[in-house]
C-alpha positions as CSV (number, residue, x, y, z in Angstrom):
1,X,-48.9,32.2,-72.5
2,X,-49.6,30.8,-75.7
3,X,-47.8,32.5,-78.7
4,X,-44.8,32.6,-76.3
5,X,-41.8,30.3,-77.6
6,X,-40.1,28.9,-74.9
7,X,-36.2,28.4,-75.5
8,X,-37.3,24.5,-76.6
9,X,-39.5,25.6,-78.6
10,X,-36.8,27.7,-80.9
11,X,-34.2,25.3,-80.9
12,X,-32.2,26.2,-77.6
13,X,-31.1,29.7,-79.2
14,X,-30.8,32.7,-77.4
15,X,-28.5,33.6,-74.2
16,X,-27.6,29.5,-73.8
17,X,-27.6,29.6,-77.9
18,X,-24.1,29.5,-80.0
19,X,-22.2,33.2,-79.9
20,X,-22.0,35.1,-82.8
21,X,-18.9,34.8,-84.7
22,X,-17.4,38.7,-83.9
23,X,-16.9,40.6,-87.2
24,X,-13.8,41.8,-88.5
25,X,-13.2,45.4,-89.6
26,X,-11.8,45.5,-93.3
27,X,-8.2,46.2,-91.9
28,X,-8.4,43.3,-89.3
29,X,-9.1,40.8,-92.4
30,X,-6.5,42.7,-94.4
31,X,-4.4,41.9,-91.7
32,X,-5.5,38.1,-90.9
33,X,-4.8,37.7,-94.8
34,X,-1.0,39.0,-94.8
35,X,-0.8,36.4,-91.4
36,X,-1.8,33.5,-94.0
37,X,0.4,34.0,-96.7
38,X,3.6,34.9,-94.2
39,X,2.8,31.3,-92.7
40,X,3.3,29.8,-96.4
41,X,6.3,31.9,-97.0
42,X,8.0,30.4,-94.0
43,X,7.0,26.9,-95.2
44,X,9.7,27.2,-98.1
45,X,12.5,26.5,-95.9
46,X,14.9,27.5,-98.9
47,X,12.6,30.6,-99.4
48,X,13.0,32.0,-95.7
49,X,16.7,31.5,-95.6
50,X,17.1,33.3,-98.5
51,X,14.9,35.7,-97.4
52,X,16.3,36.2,-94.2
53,X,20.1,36.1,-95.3
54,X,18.8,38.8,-98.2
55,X,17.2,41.2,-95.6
56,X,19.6,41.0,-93.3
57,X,22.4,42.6,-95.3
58,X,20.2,45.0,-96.6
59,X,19.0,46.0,-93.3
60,X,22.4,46.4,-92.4
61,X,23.4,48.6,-95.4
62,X,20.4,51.0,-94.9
63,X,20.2,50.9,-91.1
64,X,21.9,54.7,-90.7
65,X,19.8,55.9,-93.3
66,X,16.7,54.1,-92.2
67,X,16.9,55.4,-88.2
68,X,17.2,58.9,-89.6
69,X,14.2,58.8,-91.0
70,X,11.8,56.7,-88.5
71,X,13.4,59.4,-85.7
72,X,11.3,62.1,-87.8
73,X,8.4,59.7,-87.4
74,X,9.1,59.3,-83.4
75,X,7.7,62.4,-81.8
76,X,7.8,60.3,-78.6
77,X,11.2,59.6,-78.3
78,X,11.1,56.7,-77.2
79,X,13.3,54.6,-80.2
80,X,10.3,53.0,-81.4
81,X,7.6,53.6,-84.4
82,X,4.0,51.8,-85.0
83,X,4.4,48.7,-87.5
84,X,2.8,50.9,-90.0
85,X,4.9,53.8,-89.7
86,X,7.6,51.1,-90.1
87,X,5.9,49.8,-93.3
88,X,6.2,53.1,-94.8
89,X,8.8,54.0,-94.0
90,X,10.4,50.9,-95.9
91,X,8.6,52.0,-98.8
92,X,10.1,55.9,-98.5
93,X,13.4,53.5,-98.5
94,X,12.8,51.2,-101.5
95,X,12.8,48.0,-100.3
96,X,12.9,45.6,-102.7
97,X,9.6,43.6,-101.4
98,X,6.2,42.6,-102.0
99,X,3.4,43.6,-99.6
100,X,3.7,40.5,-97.9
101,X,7.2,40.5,-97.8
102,X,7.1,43.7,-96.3
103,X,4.7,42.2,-93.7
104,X,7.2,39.5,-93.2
105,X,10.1,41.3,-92.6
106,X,8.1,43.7,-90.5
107,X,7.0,40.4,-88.0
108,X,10.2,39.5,-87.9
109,X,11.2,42.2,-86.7
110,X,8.1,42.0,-84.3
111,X,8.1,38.5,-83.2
112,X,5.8,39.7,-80.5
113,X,3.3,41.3,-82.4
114,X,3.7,44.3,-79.7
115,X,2.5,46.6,-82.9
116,X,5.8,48.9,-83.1
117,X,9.5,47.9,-84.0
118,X,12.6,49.5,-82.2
119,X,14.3,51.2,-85.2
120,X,17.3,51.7,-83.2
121,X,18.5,48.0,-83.6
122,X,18.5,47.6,-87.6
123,X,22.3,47.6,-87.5
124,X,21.9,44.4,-86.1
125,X,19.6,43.3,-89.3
126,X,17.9,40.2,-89.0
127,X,20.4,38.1,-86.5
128,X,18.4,37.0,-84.0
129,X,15.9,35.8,-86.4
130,X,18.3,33.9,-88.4
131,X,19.3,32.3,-85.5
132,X,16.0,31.7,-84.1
133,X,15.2,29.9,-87.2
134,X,18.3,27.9,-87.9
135,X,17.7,27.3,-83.7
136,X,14.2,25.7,-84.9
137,X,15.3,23.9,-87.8
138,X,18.3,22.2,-86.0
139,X,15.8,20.9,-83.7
140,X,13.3,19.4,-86.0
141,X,16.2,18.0,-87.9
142,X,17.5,16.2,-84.4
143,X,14.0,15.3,-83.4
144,X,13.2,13.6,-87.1
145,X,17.0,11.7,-86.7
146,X,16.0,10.5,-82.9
147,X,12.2,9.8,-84.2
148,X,13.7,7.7,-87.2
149,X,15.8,5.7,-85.2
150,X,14.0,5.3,-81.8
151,X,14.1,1.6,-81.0
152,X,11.9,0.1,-77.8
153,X,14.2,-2.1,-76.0
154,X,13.2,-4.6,-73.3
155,X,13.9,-3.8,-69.4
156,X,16.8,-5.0,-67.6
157,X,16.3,-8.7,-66.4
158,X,17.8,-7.9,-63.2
159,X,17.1,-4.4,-62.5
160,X,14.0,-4.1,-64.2
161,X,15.0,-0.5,-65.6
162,X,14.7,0.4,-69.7
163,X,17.4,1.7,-71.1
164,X,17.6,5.7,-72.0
165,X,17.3,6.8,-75.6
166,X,20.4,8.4,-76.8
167,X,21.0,12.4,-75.6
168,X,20.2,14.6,-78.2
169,X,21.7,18.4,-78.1
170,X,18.7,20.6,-77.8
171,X,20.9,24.1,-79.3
172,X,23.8,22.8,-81.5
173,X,26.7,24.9,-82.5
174,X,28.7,24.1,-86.0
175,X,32.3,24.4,-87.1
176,X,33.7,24.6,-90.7
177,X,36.3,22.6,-90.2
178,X,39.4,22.4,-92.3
179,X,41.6,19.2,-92.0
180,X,44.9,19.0,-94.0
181,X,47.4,16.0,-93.5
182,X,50.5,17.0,-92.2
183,X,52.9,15.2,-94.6
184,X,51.0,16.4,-97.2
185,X,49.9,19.8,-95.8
186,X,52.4,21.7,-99.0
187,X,49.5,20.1,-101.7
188,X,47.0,22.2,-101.9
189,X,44.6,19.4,-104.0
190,X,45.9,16.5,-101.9
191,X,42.4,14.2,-101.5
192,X,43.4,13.6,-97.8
193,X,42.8,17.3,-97.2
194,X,38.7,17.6,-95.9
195,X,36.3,20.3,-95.1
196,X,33.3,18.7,-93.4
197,X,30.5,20.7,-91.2
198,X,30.4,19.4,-88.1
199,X,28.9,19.7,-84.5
200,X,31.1,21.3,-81.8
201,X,29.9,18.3,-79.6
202,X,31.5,16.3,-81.5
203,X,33.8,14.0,-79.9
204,X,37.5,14.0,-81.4
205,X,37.7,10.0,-81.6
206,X,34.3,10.3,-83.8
207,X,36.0,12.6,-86.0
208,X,38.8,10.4,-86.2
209,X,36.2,8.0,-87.4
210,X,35.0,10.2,-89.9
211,X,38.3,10.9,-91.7
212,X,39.0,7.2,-91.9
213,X,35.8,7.0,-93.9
214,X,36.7,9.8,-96.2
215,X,40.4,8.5,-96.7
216,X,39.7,5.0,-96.4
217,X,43.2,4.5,-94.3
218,X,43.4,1.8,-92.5
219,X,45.6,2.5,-90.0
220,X,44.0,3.1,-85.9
221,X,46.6,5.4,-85.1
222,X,45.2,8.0,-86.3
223,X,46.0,11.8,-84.4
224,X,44.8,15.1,-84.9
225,X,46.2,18.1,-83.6
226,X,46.1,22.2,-83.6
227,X,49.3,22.6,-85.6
228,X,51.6,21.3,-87.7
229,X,54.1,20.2,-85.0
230,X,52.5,17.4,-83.8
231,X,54.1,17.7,-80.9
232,X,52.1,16.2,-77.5
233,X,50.8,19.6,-76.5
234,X,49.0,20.5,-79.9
235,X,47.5,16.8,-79.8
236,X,43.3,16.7,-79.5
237,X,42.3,13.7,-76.1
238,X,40.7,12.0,-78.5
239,X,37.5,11.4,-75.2
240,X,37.2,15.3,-75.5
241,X,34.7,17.2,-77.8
242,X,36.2,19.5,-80.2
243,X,34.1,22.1,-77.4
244,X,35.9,20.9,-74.7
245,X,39.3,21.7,-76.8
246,X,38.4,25.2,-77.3
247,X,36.4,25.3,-80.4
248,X,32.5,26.4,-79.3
249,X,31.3,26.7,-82.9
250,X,28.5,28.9,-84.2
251,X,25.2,29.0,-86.4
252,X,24.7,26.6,-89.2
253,X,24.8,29.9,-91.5
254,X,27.5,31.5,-89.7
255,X,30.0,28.4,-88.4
256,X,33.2,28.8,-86.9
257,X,35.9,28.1,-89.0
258,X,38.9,25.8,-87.5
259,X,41.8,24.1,-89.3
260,X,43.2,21.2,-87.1
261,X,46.0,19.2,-89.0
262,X,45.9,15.1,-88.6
263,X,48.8,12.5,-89.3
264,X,48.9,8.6,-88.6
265,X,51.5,6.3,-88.1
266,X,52.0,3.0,-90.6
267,X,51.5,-0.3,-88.7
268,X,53.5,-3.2,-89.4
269,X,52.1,-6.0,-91.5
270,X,53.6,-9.0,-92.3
271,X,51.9,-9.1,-95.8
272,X,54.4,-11.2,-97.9
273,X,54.0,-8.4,-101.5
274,X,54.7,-5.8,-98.8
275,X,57.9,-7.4,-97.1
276,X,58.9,-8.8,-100.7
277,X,61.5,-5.6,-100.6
278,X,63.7,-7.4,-98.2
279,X,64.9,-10.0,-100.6
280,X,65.6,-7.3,-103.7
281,X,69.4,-7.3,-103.6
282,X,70.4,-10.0,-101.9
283,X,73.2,-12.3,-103.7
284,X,72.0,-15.6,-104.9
285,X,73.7,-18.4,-102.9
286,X,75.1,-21.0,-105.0
């Protein structure tokens, strides 16, 4: 029939045409919005560990007060209140937030986006965020090393098989470690005392390694050990990881803190200034 349009004759729109964007209710863009800026929050790495480390104490400090008064808001029971309640009930507790702050802390606290939070954990504050996120930034950091130093080598002549890329620890664990030189161990500012941050897969010979770059001694009988003895059963296999001795390390913001005590032994040289002590005292011959 003439007058008709047939779907060509519009352009192709109607049930086969593009869908209609679905529109947003004024709190769903309200809420779309705080999503946006928490995502540019979190891109200040300095900004979220602070935040995190911040909230977390104060979470802890309030936490009795706090689960007194979501367990008004809880008819239910059931240890948990909508994020909403949650939000104002933060504001019944003065936090010391913005709004979107407040929605931060409140998805961190909801990493699901289930809608409610459990008020009955706050004691625990923020830990399993701070280690989610020190988690994620340990592996970026190990991917960006491997990425930076990934080499293509060629394939084995014989076997025709590539060789592996280095192993890479997917969830490291750190250690504050102290190291104080025996001999010296009663000077509190002796230079050949260290405090480094290091891996708990670190192998002992590696931090051996590490301490003759920070002392510049040149002697390769270097030992570390767990005491001050020095005695064979306190020594560290220098083929083990300081894991494998007993040290299994922590988060980067929360790392185990070891002090292991290290001493090396003076190899003979037959540097002529050196030896020139032999000859002090001896009795001209005439």
């Amino acid at each position: 029939m003439s007058g008709v349009k047939t779907p060509t004759e519009d352009g192709g729109k109607g049930k086969k045409g593009k869908k209609k964007k679905k529109k947003l209710t004024k709190s769903e863009k309200a809420h779309e919005k705080l999503e946006k800026a928490i995502l540019k929050l979190k891109e200040d790495e300095a900004y979220f560990d602070n935040f995190i480390d911040r909230m977390h104490c104060w979470l802890v400090d309030v936490a009795p007060v706090a689960a007194e008064l979501y367990s008004k808001m809880d008819t239910d029971g059931e240890g948990a209140v909508t994020t909403d309640e949650f939000k104002a009930g933060l504001f019944d507790l003065n936090v010391p937030l913005t709004a979107v702050e407040t929605h931060l802390l409140t998805r961190l606290l909801d990493p699901d986006d289930a809608g409610e939070v459990d008020y009955t954990q706050l004691s625990h504050g923020l830990q399993l965020a701070r280690e989610t996120f020190n988690m994620d930034r340990d592996m970026e950091f190990e991917s960006l090393v491997l990425e930076t130093t990934r080499r293509k080598f060629p394939a084995c002549p014989c076997c025709k098989m590539s060789i592996v890329e280095p192993f890479v620890e997917q969830y490291p664990r750190f250690i504050s470690l102290e190291l104080r030189m025996v001999t010296f161990d009663s000077f509190k500012d002796y230079p050949g005392h260290l405090d480094l941050l290091v891996h708990a897969h670190l192998p002992v010979c590696r931090l051996i390694q590490m301490i003759i770059e920070e002392t510049q001694i040149t002697s390769s009988k270097i030992a570390i050990f767990r005491d001050r003895t020095r005695s064979r059963e306190s020594l560290l296999p220098p083929k083990s990881t300081l894991q494998e001795c007993g040290f299994l390390g922590d988060s980067r913001n929360d790392p185990e803190e070891v002090l292991l005590y290290y001493d090396y032994t003076v190899e003979f040289t037959d540097c002529p200034i050196l030896l020139c002590d032999h000859y002090f005292g001896q009795k001209l011959q005439v």
